[in-house]
C-alpha positions in Angstrom: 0.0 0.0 0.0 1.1 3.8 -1.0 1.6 6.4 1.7 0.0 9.7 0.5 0.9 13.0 1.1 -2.2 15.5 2.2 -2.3 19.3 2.6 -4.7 21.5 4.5 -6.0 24.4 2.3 -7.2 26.0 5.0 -4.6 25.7 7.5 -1.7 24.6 5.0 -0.7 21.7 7.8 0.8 18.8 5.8 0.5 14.9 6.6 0.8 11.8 5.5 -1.4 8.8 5.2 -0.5 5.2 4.3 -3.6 3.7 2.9 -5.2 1.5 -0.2 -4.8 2.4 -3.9 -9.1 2.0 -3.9 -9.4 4.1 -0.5 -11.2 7.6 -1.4 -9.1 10.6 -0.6 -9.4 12.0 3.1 -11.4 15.3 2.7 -10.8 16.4 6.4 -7.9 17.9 8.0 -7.1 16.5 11.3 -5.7 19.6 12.8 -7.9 22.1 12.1 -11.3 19.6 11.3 -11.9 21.3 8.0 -13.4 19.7 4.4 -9.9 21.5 3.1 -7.5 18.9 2.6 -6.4 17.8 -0.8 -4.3 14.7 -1.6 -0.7 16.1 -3.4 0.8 14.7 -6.4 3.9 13.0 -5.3 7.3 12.0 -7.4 7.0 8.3 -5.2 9.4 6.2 -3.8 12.9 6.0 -5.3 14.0 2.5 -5.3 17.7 2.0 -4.0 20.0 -1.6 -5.3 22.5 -2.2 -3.1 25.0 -5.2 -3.7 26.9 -7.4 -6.3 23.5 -7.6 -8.4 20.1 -9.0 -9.3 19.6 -11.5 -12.1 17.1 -13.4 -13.8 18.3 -16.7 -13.0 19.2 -15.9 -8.7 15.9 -17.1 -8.0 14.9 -19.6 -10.3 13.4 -22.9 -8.5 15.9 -26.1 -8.0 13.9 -28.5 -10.8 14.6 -25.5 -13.2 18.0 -25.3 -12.4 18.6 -29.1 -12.7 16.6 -28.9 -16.3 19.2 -26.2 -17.4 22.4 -27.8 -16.1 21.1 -31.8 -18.5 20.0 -29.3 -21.2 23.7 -27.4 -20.6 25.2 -31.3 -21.0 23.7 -32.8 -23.7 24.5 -30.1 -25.9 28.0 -30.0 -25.1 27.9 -34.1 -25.7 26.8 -33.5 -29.2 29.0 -30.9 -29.8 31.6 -33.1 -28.7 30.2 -35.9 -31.3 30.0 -33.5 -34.2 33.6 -32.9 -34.0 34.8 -36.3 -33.4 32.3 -37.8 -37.0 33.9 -35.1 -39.0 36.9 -36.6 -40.4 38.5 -33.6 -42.1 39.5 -36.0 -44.4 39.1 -35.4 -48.4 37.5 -38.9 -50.1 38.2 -39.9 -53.8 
């Protein structure tokens, strides 16, 4: 849920309020009691990465992993066949 930011046109006091993207804007100011307050247009939250990184594959589930690392082998067996087939050799 999304903290808000709320002003006071009649007293200018200025609050926040952390509450549901659906919930209705708050209307009344709870320092002076007033139908004045407005709900401000804020730039958001800036989102900080700290660390070596994030990648796709950090949290990928263990069956996946296992999938990749056969897939990753049997490639590299038939890779390893192609070159052995191939004489290199010119035929008559």
């Amino acid at each position: 849920m999304p903290t808000y930011d709320y002003r006071c046109d009649a007293c200018e006091h200025e609050w926040e309020v952390f509450q549901s993207i659906t919930a209705k804007p708050l209307r009344k100011c709870p320092k002076c009691g007033r139908m004045k307050a407005r709900r401000q247009i804020g730039s958001g939250a800036g989102i900080i990465f700290r660390g070596s990184g994030f990648y796709q594959t950090d949290y990928r589930s263990e069956s996946y992993k296992k999938g990749a690392e056969a897939e990753k082998k049997a490639s590299e067996a038939a890779k390893s066949d192609g070159k052995k087939s191939d004489g290199g050799g010119k035929t008559d």
